[in-house]
MDAnalysis code that builds the backbone (N, CA, C; Angstrom):
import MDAnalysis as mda
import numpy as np

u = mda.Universe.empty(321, n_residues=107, atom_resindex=np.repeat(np.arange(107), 3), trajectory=True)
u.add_TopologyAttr("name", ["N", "CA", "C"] * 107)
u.add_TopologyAttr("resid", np.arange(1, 108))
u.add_TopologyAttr("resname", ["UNK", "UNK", "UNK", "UNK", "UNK", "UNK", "UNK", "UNK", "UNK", "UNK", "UNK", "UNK", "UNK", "UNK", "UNK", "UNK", "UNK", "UNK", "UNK", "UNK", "UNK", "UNK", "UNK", "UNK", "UNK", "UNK", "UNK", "UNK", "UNK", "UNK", "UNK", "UNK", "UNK", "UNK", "UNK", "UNK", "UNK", "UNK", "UNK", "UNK", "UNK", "UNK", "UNK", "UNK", "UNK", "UNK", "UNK", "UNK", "UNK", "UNK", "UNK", "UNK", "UNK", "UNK", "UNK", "UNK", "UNK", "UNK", "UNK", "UNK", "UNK", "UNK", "UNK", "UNK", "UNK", "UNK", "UNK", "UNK", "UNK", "UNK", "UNK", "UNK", "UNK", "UNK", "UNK", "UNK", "UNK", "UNK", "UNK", "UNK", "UNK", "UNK", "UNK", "UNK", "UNK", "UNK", "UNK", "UNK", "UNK", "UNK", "UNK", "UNK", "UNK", "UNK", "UNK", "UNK", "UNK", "UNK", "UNK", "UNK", "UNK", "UNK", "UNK", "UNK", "UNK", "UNK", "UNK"])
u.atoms.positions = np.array([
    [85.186, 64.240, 33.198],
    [85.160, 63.587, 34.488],
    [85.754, 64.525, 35.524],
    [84.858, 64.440, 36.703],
    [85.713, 65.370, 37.746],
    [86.427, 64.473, 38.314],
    [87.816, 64.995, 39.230],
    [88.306, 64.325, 39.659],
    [88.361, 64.298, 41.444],
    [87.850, 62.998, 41.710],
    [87.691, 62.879, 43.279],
    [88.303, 61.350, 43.802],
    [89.622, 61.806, 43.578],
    [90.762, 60.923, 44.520],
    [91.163, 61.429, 45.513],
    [91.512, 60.757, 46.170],
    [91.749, 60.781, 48.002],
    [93.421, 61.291, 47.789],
    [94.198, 60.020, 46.836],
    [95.311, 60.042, 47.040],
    [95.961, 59.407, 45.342],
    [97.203, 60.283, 44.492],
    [97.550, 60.083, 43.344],
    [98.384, 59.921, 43.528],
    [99.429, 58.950, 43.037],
    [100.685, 58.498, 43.591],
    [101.626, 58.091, 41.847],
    [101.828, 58.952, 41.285],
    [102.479, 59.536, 40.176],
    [103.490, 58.325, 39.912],
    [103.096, 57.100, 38.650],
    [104.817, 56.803, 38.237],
    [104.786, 57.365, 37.070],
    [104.460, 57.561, 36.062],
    [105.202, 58.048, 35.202],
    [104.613, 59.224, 33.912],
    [104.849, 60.007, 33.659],
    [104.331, 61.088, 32.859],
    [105.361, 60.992, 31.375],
    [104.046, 61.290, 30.578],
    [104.372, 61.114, 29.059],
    [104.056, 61.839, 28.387],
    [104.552, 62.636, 27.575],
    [103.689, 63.711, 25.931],
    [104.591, 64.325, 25.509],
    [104.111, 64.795, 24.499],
    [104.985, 65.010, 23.141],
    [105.257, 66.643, 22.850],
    [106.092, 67.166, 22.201],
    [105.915, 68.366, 21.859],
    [105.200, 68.964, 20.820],
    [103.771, 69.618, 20.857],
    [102.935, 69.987, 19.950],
    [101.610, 69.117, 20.743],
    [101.465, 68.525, 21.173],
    [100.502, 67.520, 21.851],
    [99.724, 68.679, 22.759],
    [98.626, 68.610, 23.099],
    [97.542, 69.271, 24.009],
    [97.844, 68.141, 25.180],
    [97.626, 67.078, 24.872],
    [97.507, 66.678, 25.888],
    [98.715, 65.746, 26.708],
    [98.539, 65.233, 28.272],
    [99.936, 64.631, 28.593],
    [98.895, 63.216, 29.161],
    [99.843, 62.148, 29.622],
    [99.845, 60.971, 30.233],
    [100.317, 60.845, 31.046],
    [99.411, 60.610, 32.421],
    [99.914, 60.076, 33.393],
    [99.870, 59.052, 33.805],
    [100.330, 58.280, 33.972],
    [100.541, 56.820, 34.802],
    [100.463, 57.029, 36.495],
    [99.631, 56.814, 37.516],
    [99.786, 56.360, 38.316],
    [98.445, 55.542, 39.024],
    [98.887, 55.218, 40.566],
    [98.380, 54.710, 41.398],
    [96.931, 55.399, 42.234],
    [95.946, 55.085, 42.054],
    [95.077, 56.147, 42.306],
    [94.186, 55.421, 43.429],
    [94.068, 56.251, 44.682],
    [92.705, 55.598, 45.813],
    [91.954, 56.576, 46.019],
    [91.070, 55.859, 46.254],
    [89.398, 55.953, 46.459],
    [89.383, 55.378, 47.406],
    [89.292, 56.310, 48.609],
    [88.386, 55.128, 50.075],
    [89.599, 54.444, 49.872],
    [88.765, 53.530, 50.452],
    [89.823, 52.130, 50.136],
    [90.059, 51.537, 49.287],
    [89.851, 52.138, 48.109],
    [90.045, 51.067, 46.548],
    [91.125, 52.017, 46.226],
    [92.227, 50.823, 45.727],
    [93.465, 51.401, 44.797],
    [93.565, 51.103, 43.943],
    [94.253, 51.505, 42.743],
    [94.128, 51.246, 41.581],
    [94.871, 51.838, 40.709],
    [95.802, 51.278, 39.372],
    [96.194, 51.853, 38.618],
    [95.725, 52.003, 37.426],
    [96.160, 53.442, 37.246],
    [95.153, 53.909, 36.091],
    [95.703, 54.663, 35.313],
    [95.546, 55.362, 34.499],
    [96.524, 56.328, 33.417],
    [95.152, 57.189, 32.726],
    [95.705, 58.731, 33.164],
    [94.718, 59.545, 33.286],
    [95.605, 60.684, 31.806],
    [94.274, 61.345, 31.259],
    [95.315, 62.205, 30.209],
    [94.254, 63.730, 30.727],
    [95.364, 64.619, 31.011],
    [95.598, 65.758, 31.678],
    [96.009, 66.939, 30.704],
    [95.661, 68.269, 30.625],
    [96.460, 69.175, 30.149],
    [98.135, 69.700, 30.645],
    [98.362, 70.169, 29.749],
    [99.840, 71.026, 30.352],
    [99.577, 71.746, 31.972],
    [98.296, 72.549, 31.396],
    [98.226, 73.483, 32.996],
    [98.428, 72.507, 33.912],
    [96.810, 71.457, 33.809],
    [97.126, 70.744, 34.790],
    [98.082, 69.851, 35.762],
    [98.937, 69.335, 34.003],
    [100.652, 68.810, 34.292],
    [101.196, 70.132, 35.721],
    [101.119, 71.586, 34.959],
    [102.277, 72.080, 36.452],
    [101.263, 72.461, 37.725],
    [100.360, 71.828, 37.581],
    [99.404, 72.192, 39.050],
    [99.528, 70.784, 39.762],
    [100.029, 69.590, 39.454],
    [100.857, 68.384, 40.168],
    [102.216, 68.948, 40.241],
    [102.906, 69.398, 39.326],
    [104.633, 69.275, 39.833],
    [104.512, 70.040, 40.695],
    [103.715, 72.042, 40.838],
    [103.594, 72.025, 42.016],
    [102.830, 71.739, 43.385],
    [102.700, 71.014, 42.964],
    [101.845, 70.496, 44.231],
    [102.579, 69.810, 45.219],
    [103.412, 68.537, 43.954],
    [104.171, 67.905, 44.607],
    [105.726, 68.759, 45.141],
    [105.956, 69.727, 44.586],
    [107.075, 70.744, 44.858],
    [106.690, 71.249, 46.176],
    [105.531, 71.057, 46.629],
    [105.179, 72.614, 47.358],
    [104.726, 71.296, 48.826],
    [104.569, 69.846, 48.569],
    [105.018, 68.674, 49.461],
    [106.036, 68.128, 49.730],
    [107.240, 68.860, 50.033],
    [108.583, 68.393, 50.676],
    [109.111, 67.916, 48.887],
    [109.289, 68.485, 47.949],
    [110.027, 68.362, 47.029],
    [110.843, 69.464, 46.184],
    [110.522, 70.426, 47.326],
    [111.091, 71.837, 46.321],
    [112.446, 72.523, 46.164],
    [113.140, 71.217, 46.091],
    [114.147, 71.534, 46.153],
    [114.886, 71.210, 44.878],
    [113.627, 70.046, 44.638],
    [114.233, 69.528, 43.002],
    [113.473, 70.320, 41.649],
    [114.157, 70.332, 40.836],
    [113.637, 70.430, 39.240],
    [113.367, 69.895, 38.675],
    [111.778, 69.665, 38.646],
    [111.436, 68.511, 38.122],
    [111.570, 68.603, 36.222],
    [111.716, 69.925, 35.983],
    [112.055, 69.788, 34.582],
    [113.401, 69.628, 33.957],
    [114.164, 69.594, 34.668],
    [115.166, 68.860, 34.514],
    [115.316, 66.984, 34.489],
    [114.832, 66.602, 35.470],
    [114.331, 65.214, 35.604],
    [113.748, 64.209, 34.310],
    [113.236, 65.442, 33.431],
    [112.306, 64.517, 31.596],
    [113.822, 64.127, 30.822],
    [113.391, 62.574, 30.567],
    [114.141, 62.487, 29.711],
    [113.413, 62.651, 27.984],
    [114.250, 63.379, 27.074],
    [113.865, 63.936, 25.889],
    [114.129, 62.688, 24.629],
    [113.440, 62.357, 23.582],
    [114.088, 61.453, 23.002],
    [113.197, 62.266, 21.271],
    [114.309, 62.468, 20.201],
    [113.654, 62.776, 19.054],
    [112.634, 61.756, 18.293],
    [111.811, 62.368, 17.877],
    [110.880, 60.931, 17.160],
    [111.069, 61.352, 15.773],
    [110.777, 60.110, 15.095],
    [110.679, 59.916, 13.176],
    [110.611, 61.599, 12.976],
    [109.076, 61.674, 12.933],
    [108.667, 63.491, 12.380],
    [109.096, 64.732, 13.288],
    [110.455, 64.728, 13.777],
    [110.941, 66.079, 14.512],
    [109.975, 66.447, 15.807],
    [109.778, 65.827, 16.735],
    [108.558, 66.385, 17.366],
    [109.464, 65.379, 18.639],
    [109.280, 65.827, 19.649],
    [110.444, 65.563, 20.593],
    [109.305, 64.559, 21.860],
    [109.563, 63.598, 22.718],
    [108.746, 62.783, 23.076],
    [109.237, 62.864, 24.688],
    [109.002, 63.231, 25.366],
    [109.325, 63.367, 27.195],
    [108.202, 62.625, 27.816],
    [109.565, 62.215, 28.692],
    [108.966, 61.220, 29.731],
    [109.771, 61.276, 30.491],
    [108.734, 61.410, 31.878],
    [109.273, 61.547, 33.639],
    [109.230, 60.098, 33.919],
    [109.800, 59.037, 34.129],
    [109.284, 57.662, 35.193],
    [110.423, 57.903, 36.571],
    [109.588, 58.316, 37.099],
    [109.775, 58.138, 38.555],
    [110.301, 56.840, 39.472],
    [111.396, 57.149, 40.314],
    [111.675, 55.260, 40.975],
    [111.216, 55.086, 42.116],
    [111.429, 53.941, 42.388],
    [110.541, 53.510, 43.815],
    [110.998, 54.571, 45.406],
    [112.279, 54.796, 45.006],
    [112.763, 55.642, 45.871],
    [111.925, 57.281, 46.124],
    [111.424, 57.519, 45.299],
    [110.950, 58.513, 45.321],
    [109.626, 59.072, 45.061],
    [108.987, 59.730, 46.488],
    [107.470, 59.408, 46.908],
    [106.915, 60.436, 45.975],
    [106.126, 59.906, 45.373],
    [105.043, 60.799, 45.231],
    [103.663, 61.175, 44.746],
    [103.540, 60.674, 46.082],
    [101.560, 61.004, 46.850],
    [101.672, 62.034, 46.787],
    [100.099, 62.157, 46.284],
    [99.902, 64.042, 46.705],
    [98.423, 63.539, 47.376],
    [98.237, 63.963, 48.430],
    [96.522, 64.507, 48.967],
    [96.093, 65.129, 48.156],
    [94.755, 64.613, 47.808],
    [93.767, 65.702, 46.904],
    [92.591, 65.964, 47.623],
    [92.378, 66.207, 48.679],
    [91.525, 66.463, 49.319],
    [91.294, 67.603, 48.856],
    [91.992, 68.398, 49.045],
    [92.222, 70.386, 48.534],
    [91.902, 70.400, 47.388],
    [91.913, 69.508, 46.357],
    [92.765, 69.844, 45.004],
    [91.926, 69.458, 44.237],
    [91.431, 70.414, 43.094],
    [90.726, 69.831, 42.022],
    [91.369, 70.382, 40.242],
    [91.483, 69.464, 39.312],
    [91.805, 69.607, 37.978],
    [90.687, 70.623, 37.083],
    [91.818, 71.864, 36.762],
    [91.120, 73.187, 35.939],
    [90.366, 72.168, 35.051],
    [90.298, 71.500, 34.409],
    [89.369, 71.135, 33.228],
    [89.264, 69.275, 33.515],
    [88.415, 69.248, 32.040],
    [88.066, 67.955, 32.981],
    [89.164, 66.936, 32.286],
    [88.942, 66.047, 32.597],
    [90.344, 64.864, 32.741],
    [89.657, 63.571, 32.272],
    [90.164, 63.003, 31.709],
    [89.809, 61.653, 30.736],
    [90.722, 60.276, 31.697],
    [90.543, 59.299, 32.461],
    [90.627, 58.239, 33.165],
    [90.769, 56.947, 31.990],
    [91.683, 56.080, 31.722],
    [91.823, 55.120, 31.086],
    [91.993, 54.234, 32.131],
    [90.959, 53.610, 32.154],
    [90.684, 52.111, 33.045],
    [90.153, 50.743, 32.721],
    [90.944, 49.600, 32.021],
    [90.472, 48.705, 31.532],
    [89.607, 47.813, 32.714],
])
């Protein structure tokens, strides 16, 4: 799937260590349709949002510092970003398109 959102509004990122792929959780518009959705993304693509959003009035933070780490059963370590209401983050994708293609989970 290519991706042609207006506007991605990030709560929460998920994946594992050894995993190809990550989880994102957010808020996604189209035009005028919004919607939440949970999209699964590569790594690259993971740091072509942090900077994106770094490089939109956030670059001051570390966002890899921000994952919280938790061990699972089989040694393989499980991170997750959830983001709070306090803290924006829309990115415009007008500019912006995902190196590979991207898988959309939308019931």
């Amino acid at each position: 799937m290519n991706a042609t959102f207006d506007k991605l509004e990030i709560q929460k990122i998920v994946f594992e260590t050894g995993d190809l792929d990550v989880l994102v959780m957010a808020n996604i518009t189209q035009g005028n349709l919004s919607y939440n959705s949970q999209l699964i993304i590569s790594h690259t693509d993971l740091n072509i949002l942090i900077n994106k959003m770094q490089k939109s009035g956030h670059d001051d933070l570390d966002f890899s510092s921000m994952f919280d780490c938790e061990k699972m059963y089989n040694g393989d370590f499980l991170y997750t970003l959830d983001f709070e209401k306090t803290f924006d983050t829309a990115i415009e994708l007008s500019s912006f398109s995902f190196d590979h293609s991207i898988r959309q989970i939308r019931a």
